[in-house]
C-alpha positions in Angstrom: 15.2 9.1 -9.1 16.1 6.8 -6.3 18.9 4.7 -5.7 20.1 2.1 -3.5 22.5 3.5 -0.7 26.0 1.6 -1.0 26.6 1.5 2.8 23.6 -0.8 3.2 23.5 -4.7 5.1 23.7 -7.1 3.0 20.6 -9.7 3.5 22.0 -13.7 3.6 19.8 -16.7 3.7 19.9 -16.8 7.5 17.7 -14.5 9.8 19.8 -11.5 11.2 18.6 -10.1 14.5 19.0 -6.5 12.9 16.5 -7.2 10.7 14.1 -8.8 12.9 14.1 -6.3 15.3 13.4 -3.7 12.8 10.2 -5.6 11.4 9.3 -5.8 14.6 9.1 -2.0 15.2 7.6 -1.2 12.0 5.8 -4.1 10.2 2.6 -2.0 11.7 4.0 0.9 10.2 4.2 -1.0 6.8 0.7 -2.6 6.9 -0.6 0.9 7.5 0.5 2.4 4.4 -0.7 -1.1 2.7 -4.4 -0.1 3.6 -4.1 3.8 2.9 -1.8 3.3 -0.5 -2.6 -0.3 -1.3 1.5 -1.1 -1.6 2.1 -4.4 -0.4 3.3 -4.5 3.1 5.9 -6.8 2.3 7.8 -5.0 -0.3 7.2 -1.7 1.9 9.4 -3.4 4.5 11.7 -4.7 2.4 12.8 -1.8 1.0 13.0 -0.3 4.2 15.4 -3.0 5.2 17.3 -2.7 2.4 17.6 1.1 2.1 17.9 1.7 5.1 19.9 -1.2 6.6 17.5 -2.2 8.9 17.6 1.6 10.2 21.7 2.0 10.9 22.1 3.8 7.9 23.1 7.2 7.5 20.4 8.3 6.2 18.1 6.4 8.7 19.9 8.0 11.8 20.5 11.5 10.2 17.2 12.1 8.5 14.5 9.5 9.0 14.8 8.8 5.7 14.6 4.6 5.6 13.4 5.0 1.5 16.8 6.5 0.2 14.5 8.9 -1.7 16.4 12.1 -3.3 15.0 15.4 -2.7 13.1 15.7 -7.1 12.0 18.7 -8.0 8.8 18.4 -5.5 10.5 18.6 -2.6 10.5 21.8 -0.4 11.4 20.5 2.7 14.8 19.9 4.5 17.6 18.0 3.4 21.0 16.5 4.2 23.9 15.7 1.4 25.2 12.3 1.3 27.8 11.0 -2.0 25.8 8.3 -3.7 26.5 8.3 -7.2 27.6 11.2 -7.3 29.3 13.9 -4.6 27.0 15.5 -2.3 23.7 14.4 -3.5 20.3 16.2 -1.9 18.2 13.3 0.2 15.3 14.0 2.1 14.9 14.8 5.4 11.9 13.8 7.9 10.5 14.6 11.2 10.5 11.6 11.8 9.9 7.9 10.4 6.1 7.9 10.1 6.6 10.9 7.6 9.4 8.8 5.9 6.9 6.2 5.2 4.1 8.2 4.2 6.4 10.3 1.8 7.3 6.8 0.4 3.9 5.3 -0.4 2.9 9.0 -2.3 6.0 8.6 -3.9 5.2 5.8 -5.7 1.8 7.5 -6.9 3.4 9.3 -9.3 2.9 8.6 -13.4 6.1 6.3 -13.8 5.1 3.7 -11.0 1.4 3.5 -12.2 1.1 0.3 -13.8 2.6 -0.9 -10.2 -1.0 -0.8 -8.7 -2.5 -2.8 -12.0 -0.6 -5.7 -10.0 -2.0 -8.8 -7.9 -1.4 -7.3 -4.3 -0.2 -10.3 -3.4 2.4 -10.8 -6.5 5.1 -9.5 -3.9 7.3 -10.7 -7.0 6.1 -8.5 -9.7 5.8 -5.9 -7.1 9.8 -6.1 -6.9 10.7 -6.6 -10.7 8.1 -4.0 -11.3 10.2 -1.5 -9.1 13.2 -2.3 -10.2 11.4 -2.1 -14.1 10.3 1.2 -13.6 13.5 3.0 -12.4 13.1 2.5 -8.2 17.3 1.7 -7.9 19.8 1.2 -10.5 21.2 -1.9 -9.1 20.7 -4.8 -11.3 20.3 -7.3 -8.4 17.5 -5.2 -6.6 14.5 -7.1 -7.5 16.1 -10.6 -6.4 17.3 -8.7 -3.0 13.7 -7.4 -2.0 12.0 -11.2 -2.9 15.0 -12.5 -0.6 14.4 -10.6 2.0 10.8 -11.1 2.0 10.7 -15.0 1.5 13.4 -14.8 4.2 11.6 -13.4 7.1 8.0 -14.7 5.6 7.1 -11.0 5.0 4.2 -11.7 2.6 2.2 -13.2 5.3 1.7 -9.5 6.3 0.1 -8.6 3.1 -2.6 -11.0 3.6 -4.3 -8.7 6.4 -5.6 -5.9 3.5 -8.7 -5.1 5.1 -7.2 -4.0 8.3 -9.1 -6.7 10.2 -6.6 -8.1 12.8 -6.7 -6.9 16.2 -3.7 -5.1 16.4 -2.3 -1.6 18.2 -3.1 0.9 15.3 0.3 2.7 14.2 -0.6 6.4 14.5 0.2 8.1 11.4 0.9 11.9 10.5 -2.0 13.3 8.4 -0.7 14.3 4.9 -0.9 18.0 4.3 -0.4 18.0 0.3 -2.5 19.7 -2.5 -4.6 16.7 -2.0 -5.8 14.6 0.9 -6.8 11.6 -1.4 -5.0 10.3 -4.2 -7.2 9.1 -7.3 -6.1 5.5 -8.9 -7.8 3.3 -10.1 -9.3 -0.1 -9.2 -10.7 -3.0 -11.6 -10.9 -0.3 -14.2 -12.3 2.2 -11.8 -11.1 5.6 -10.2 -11.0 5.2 -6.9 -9.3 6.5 -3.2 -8.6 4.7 -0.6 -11.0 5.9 2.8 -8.7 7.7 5.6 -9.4 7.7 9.3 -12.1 10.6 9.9 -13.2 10.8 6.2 -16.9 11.9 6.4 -19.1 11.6 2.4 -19.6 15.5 3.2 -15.9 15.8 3.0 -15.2 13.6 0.7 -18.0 14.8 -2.1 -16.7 18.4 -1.3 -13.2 17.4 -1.8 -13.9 15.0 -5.4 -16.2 17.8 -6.4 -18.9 14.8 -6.7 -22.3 14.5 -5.0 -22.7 12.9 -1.6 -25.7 11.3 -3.6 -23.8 9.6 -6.4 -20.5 8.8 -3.7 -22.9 6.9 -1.6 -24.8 5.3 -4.8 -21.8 4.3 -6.2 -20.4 2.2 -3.4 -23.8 0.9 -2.1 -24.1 2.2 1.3 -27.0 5.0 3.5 -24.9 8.3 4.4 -25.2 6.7 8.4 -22.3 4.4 7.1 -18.8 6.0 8.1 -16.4 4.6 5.9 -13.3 2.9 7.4 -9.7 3.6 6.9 -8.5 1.8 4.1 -11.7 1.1 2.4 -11.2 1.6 -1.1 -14.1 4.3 -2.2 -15.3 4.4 -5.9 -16.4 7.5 -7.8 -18.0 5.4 -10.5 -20.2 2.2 -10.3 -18.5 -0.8 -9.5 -18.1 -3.4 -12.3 -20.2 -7.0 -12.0 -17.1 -8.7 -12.0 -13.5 -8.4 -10.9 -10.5 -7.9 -13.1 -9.4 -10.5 -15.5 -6.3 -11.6 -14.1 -8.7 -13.2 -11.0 -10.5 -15.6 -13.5 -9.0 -18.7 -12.3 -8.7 -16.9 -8.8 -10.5 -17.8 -5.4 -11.0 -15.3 -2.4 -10.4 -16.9 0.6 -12.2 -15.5 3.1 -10.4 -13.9 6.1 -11.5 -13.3 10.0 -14.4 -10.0 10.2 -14.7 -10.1 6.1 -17.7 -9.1 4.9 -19.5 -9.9 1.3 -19.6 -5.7 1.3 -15.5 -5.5 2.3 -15.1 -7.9 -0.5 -17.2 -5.9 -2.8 -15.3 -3.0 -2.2 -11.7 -4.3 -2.5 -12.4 -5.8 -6.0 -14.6 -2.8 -7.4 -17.6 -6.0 -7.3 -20.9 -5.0 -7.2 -22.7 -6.8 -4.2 -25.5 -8.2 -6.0 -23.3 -9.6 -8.3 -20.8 -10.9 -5.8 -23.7 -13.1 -4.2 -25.1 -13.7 -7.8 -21.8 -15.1 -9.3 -21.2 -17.4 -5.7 -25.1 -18.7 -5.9 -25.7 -17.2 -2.9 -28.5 -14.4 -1.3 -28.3 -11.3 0.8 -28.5 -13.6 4.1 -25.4 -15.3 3.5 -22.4 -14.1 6.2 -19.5 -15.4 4.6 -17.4 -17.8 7.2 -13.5 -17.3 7.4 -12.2 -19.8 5.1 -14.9 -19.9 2.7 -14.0 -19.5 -0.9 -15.7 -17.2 -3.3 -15.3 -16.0 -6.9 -15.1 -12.6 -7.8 -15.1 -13.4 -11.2 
């Protein structure tokens, strides 16, 4: 379980430097592990800040550790012993902060923050109460905390950029050397895994133990098409519309979109992404268009 540090900043209505400073150095970081784990960037960060006090804590400058997470019974790495709610607690301990925040977004892949990922990516509000719900930190006032601090510093506009498509200095991150490269979840009703830099469909069939044939079949593309990072890749075929909860909903298109992108972040098929929006195959979608994916 993990719980809120007690020797953390406490975030008021006005900006604090700290805390800018530290969004500064790692809202890449956090917009990384949006597009490989499909965690909102915003509430990656905010949890950061708070857990971390903006990267003074103890656990920050002792261990890298800017998630307060406690060392489970998965952990076989290093550790340092803090008091929390009790004396001398195990927390884990990182090479640095890039492992800190990949350890994080596979952290919340396990069982009991499932449901988390059935949520509107952008609900950075139900993200928060849905932590909090599920057992993230004991403290009753955590939820309200991480949509301060968020709404605050305007940390939502980060999660708009899901695709990966603004032109920004990539944040390097460590490759994870787990049982598993890929996690399974699942997308509009549809197990999926999110694309990592240097994925190959050889790999990838090999890996899924499913063929290159189907992989390619089921998310619409020739084997000459190299996947990007982030790219969410199906293992079944995609649905003809999106999930119910975009009914009412409008996809605003953003800069270097693409009808296939949008395809593939909703679990759409493409034909039925142009069919449902009245258009055909030689429409290029214009940023600021709106389309239904439902």
């Amino acid at each position: 379980m993990v719980l809120s540090l007690t020797a953390v900043l406490t975030i008021s209505a006005q900006k604090n430097s700290a805390y800018q400073q530290y969004i500064d150095k790692y809202k890449d970081a956090a917009v990384e592990q949006m597009h490989r784990h499909h965690i909102p960037a915003s509430i990656t960060l905010a949890q950061a800040l708070l857990e971390s006090g903006a990267g003074t804590s103890y656990l920050a400058t002792h261990a890298n550790n800017h998630f307060g997470i406690k060392v489970g019974m998965n952990w076989n790495g290093p550790y340092v012993k803090r008091d929390d709610d009790r004396k001398d607690e195990k927390f884990r301990k990182y090479k640095n902060v890039a492992d800190s925040y990949e350890d994080h977004s596979l952290f919340l892949q396990q069982n009991r923050y499932k449901r988390l990922f059935d949520l509107n990516p952008l609900d950075y509000k139900a993200w928060a109460r849905g932590l909090k719900a599920c057992g993230y930190a004991t403290s009753p006032t955590y939820a309200s905390r991480l949509i301060n601090i968020i709404e605050t510093y305007e940390l939502s506009d980060l999660d708009e950029d899901r695709f990966g498509l603004r032109k920004k200095k990539k944040y390097v991150e460590p490759t994870y050397t787990g049982p598993l490269r890929h996690s399974v979840r699942t997308v509009n009703g549809i197990q999926c895994i999110t694309a990592r830099e240097g994925d190959t469909w050889d790999a990838l069939a090999k890996e899924l133990k499913i063929s290159k044939k189907k992989l390619l079949k089921f998310n619409e593309v020739d084997e000459d098409f190299t996947p990007p990072a982030g790219m969410n890749i199906f293992l079944a075929k995609k649905a003809k519309k999106a999930d119910s909860e975009y009914k009412k909903y409008w996809h605003k298109v953003k800069d270097g979109e693409s009808m296939y992108s949008i395809s593939q972040f909703y679990g759409v098929r493409i034909a039925n992404l142009y069919k449902m929006n009245f258009k055909d195959d030689t429409y290029i979608p214009v940023t600021g268009d709106l389309l239904k994916v439902r």
